[in-house]
C-alpha beads as a LAMMPS data file, in Angstrom:
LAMMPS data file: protein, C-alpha beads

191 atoms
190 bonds

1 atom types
1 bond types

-500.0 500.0 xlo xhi
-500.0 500.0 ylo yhi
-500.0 500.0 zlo zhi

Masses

1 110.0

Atoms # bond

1 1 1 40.167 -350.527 378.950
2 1 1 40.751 -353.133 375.887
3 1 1 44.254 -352.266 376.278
4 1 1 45.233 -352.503 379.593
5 1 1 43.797 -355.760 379.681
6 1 1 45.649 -356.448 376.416
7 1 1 48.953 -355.775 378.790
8 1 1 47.577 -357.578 381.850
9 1 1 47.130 -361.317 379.297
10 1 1 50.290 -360.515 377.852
11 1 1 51.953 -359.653 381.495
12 1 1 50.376 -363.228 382.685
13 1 1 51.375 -365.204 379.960
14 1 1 55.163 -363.732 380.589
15 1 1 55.591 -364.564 384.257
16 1 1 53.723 -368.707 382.883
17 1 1 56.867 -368.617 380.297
18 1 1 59.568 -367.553 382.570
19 1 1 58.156 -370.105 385.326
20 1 1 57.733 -373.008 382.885
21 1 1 61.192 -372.269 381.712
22 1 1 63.131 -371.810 384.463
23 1 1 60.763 -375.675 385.730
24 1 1 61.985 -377.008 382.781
25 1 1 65.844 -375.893 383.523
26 1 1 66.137 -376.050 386.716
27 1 1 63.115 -377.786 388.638
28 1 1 60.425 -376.175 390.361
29 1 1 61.832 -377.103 393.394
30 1 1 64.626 -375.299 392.784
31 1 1 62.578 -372.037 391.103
32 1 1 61.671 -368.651 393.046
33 1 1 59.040 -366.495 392.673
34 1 1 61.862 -364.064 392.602
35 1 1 63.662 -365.997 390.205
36 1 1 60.122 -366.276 388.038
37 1 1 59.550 -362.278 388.616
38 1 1 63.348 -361.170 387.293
39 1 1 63.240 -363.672 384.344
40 1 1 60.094 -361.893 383.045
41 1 1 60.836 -358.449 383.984
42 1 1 58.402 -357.963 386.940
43 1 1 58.750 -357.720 390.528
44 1 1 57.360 -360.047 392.958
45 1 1 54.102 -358.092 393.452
46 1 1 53.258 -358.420 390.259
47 1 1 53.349 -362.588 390.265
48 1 1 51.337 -362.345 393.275
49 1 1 48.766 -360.452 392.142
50 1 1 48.280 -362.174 389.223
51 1 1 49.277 -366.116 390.562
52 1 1 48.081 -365.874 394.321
53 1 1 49.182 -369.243 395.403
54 1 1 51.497 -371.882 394.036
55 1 1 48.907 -373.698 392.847
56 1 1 47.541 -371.347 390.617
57 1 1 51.032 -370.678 388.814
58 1 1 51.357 -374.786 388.431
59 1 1 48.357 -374.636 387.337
60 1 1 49.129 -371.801 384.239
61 1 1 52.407 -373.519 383.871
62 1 1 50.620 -376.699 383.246
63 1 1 48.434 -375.586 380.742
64 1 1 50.814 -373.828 379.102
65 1 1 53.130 -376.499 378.550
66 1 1 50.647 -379.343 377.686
67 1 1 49.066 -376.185 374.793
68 1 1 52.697 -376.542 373.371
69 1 1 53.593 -379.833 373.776
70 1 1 50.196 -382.105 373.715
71 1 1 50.718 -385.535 374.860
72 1 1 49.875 -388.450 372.006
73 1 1 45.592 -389.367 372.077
74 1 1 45.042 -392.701 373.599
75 1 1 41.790 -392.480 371.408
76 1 1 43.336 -392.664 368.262
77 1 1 45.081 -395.724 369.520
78 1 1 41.820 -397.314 370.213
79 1 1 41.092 -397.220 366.992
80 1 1 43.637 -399.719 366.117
81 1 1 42.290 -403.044 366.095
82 1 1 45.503 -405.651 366.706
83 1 1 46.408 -405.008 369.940
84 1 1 50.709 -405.618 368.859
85 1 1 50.007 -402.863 366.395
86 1 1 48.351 -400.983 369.206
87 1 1 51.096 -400.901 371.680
88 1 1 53.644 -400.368 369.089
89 1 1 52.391 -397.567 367.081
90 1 1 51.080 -396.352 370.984
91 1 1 55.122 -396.740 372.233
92 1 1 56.256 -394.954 369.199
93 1 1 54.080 -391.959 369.628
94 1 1 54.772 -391.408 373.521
95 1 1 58.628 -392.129 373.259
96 1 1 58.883 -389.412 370.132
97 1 1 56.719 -386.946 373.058
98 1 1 59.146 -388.115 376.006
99 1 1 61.912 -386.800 373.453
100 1 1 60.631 -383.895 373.116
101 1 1 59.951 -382.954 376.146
102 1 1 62.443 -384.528 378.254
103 1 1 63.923 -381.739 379.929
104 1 1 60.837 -380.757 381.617
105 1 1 59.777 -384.841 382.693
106 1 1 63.225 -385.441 384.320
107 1 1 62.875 -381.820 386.169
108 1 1 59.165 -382.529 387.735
109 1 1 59.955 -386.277 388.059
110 1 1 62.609 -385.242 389.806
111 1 1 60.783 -382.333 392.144
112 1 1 57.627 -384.653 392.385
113 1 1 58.184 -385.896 395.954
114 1 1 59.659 -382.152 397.180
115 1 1 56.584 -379.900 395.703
116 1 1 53.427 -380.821 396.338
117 1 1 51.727 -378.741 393.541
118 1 1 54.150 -380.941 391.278
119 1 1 52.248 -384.130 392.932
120 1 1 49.722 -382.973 392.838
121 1 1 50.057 -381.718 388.808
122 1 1 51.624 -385.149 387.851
123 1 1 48.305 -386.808 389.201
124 1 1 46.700 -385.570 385.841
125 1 1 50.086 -387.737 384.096
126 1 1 49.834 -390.744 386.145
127 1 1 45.943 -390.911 385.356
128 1 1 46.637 -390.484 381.155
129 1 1 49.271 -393.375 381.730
130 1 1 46.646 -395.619 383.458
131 1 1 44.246 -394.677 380.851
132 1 1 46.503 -395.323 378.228
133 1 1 47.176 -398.985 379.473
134 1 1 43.722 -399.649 379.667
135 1 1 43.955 -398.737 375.948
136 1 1 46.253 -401.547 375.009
137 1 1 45.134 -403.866 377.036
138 1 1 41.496 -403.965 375.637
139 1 1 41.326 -407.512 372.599
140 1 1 44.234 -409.103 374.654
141 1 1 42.495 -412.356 375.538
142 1 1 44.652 -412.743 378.752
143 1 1 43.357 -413.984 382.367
144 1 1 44.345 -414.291 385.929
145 1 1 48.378 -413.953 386.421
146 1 1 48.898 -413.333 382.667
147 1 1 46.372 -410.370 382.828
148 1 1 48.613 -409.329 385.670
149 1 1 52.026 -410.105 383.899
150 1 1 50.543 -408.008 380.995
151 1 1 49.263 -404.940 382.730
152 1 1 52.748 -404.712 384.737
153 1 1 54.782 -404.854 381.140
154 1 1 52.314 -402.039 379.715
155 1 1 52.719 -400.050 382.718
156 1 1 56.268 -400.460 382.821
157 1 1 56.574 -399.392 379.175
158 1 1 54.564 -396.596 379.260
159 1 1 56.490 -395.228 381.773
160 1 1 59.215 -391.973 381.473
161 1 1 61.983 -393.463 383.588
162 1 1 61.887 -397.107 381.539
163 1 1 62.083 -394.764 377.939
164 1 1 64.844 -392.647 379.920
165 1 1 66.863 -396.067 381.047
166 1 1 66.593 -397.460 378.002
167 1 1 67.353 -394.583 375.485
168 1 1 70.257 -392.711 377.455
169 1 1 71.493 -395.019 379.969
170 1 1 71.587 -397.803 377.797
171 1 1 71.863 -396.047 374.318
172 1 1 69.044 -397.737 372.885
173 1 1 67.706 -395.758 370.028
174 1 1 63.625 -395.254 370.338
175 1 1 63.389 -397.958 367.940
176 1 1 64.557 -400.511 369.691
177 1 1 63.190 -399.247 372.860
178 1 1 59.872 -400.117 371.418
179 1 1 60.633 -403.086 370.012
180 1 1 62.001 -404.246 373.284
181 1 1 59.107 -402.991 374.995
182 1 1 56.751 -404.855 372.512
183 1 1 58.153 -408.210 372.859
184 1 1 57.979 -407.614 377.133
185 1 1 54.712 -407.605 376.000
186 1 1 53.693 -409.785 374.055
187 1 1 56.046 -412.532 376.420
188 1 1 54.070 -411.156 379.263
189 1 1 51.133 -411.801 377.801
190 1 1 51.252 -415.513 376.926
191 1 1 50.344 -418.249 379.056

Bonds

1 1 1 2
2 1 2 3
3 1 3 4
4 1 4 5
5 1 5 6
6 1 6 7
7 1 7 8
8 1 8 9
9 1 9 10
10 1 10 11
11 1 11 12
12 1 12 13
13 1 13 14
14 1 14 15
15 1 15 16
16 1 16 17
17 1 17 18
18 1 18 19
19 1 19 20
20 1 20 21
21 1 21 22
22 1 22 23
23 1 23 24
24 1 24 25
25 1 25 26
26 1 26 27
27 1 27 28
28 1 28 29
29 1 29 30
30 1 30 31
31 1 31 32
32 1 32 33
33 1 33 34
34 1 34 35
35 1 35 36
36 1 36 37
37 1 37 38
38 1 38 39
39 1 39 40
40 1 40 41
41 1 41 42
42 1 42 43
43 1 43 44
44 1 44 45
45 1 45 46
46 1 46 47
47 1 47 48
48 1 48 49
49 1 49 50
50 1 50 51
51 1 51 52
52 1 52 53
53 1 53 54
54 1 54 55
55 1 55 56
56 1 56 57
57 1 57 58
58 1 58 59
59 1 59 60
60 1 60 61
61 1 61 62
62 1 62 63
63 1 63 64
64 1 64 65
65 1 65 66
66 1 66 67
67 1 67 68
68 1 68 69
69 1 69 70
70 1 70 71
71 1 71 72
72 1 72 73
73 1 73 74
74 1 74 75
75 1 75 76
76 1 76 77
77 1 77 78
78 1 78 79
79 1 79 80
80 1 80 81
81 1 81 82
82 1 82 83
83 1 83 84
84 1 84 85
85 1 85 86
86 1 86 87
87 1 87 88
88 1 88 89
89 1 89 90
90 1 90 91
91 1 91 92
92 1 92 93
93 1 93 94
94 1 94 95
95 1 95 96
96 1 96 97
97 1 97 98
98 1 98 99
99 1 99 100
100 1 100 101
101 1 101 102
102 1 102 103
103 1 103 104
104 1 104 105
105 1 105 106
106 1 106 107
107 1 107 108
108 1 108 109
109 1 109 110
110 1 110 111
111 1 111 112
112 1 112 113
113 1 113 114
114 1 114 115
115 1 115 116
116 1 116 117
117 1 117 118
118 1 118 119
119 1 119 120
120 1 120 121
121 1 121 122
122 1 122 123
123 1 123 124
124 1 124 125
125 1 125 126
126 1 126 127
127 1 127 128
128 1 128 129
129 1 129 130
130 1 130 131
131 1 131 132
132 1 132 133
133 1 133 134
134 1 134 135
135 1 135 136
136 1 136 137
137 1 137 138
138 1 138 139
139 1 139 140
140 1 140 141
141 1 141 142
142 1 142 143
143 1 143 144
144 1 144 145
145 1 145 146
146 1 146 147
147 1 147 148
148 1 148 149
149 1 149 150
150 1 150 151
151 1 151 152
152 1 152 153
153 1 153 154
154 1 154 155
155 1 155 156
156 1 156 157
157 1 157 158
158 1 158 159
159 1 159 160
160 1 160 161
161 1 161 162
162 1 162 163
163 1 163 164
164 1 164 165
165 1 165 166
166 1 166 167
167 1 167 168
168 1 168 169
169 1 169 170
170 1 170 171
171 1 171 172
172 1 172 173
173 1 173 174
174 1 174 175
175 1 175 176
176 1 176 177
177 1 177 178
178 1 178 179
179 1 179 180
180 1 180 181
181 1 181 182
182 1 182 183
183 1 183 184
184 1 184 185
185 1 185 186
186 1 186 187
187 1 187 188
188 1 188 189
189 1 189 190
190 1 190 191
């Protein structure tokens, strides 16, 4: 009995690799279950039985992906008590994680608007963002429109697409993304 459920895990986790692969190469928008079933070696049946709805293969895929490739603590940012050194050690962290995981961003960014299990997935990403911002905003003595200014710059620099525009459209290295990103910042912020 150990066994076959020794083949059942490992049959699960093969049809959550194939599916996050083939999201990550081509989009989920774009990915079939039979695609997902012939990339690991199964037929259809068998993704059914064990991923019943597309929510519950986004769901593996999810936490299969974010196991591999965990997204940078906001926590440990907290810790940091100038809130300059905040954002930029903050914007150095996620921009080395949006360059390593790229591929897969750009395909559900992409897809987010055509699959609603993406949407609703991305939710989770949107909320860590947010929560990140909160993050460095907290010992920024700002008010009223600058508040505002400053919560729009963090926002805007925590996001994929600005990293994306500004290291491969416009061939910035991460470097100087940040340090673009920190004086947006700290210009937003002033009075």
């Amino acid at each position: 009995m150990k066994r076959r459920a020794e083949l059942e895990e490992a049959t699960r986790l093969r049809i959550t690799e194939s599916a996050v692969a083939l999201h990550e190469r081509i989009g989920p928008a774009q990915t079939s279950i039979s695609a997902i079933a012939d990339q690991a070696g199964v037929r259809r049946s068998t993704v059914y039985r064990h991923f019943p709805d597309e929510d519950a293969l986004f769901a593996a895929c999810s936490s299969h992906f974010r196991s591999l490739h965990p997204a940078p603590d906001p926590a440990v940012w907290a810790e940091i008590e100038d809130a300059d050194a905040r954002t930029e050690t903050a914007l150095h962290e996620l921009y080395a994680f949006y360059g390593r995981t790229q591929r897969m961003y750009e395909s559900l960014f992409r897809d987010e608007s055509l699959v609603p299990a993406v949407r609703r997935r991305l939710r989770d990403f949107h909320g860590y963002l947010e929560a990140a911002r909160d993050v460095l905003m907290k010992g920024r003595s700002v008010r009223g429109r600058a508040a505002q200014r400053t919560r729009a710059a963090l926002g805007h620099a925590l996001a994929f697409g600005t990293w994306r525009s500004l290291t491969h459209e416009r061939q910035l290295t991460d470097e100087d993304a940040v340090a673009l990103m920190c004086r947006l910042v700290q210009s937003a912020s002033r009075r």
